[in-house]
C-alpha positions as MATLAB code, in Angstrom:
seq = 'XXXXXXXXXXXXXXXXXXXXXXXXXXXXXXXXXXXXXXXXXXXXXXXXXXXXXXXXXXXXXXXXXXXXXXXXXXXXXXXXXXXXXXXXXXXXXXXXXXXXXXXXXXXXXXXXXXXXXXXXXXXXXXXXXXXXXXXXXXX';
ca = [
     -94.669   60.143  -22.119;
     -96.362   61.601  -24.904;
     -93.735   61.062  -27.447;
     -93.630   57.582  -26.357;
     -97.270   57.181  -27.132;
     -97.383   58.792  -30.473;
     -94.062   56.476  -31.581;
     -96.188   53.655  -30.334;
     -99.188   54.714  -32.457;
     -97.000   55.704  -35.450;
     -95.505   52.557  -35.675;
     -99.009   50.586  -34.933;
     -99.762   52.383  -38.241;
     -96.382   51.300  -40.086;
     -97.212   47.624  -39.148;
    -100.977   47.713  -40.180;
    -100.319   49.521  -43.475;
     -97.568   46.855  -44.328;
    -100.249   43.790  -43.249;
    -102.780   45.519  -45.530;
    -100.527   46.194  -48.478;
     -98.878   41.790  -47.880;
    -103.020   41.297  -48.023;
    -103.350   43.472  -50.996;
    -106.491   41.387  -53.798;
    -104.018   43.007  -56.911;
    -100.952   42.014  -55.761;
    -101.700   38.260  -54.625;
    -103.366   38.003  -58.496;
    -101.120   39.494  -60.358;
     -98.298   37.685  -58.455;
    -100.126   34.174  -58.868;
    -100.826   35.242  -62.620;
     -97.006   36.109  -62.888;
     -96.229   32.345  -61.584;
     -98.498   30.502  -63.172;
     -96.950   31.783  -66.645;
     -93.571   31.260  -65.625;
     -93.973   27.596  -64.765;
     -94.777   27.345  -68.654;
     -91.240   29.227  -69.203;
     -89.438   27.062  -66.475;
     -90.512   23.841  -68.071;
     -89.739   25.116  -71.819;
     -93.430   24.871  -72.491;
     -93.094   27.611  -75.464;
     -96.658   27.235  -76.556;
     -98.266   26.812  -73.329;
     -96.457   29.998  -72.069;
     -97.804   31.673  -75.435;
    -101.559   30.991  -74.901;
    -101.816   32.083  -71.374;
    -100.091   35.331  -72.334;
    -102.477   38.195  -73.369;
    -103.182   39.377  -76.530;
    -100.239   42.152  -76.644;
     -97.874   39.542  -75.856;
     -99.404   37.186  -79.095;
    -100.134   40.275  -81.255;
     -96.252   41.107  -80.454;
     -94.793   37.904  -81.032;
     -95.512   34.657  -83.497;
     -95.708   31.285  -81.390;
     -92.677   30.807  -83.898;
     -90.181   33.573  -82.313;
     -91.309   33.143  -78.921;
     -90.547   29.803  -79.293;
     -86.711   30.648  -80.882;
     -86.014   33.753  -78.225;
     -87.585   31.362  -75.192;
     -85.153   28.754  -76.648;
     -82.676   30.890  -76.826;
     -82.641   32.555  -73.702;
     -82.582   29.911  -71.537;
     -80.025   28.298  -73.293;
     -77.919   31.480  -72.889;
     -79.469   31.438  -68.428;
     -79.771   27.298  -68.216;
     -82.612   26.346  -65.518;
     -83.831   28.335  -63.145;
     -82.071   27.633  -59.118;
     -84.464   30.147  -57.392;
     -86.940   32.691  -57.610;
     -88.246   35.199  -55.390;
     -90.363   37.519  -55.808;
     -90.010   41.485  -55.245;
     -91.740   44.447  -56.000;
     -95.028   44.589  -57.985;
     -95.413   48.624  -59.440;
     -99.048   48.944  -60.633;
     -99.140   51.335  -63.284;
    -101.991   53.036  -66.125;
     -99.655   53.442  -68.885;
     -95.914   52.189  -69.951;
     -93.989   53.110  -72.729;
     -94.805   51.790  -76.153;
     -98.361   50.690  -74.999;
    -101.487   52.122  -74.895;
    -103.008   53.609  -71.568;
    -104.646   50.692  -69.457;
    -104.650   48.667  -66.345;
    -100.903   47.120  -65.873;
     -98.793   45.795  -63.235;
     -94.900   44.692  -63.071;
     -93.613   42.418  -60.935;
     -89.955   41.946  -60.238;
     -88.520   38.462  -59.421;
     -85.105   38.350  -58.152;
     -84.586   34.699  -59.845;
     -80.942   32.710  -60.143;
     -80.532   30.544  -63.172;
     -77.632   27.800  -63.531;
     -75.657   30.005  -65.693;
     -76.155   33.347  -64.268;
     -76.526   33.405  -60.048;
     -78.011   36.678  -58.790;
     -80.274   38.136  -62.181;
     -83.951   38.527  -62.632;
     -86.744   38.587  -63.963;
     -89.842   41.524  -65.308;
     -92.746   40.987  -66.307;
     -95.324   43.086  -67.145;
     -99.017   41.727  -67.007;
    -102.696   43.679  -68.328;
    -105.743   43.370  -66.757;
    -107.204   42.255  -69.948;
    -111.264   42.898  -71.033;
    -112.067   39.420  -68.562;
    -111.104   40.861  -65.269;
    -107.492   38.449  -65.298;
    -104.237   39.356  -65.518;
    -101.982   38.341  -68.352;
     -98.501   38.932  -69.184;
     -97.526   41.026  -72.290;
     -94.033   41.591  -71.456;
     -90.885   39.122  -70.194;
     -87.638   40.247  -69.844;
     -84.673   37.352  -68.196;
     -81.943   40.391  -67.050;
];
């Protein structure tokens, strides 16, 4: 009887942690963020996508080459079919960038030309509190 109980409360636990992290402030920006950019990208708005990205992102890239890779890439993909999302892995530091607040989200997306790829991005929690993407890699 015992065991029973503590299975019961263990898995009380389980369900409440999971509610918390679905309910998570981070995650539901940094997700929105993350879709709000990409319906820039999905409609082939290169310059729209551009100016919502953070400053990495612009500092990285010209409008010009965004513009040409964007182009490129979804000629390579065609449109997108569907999108989910998946994990988000909150993180202080990633390679090639300076320590900070950063977050990558993983979209398990299917484009005309390529069923069953993805998406990362990789967004900063810039100097204004909001989250911005400085990184977008179609896989």
């Amino acid at each position: 009887m015992l065991r029973a109980k503590r299975l019961c409360a263990a898995l009380c636990l389980l369900c409440l942690a999971s509610t918390a992290l679905a309910q998570d402030p981070r995650m539901i920006a940094v997700q929105s963020a993350a879709r709000v950019w990409l319906a820039y990208v999905d409609r082939g708005d290169a310059q729209g996508a551009w100016k919502a990205a953070g400053k990495k992102f612009q500092g990285t890239l010209s409008l010009e080459l965004w513009t040409a890779e964007l182009k490129k890439a979804q000629d390579g993909l065609g449109r997108v079919t569907q999108r989910t999302v998946g994990p988000v892995r909150f993180e202080s530091s990633f390679p090639g960038l300076p320590d900070g607040d950063y977050a990558q989200v993983l979209f398990r997306t299917s484009f005309e030309k390529k069923p069953g790829a993805g998406e990362v991005l990789t967004l900063e929690r810039e100097a204004d509190g909001q989250w911005r993407v400085v990184g977008y890699f179609p896989r």
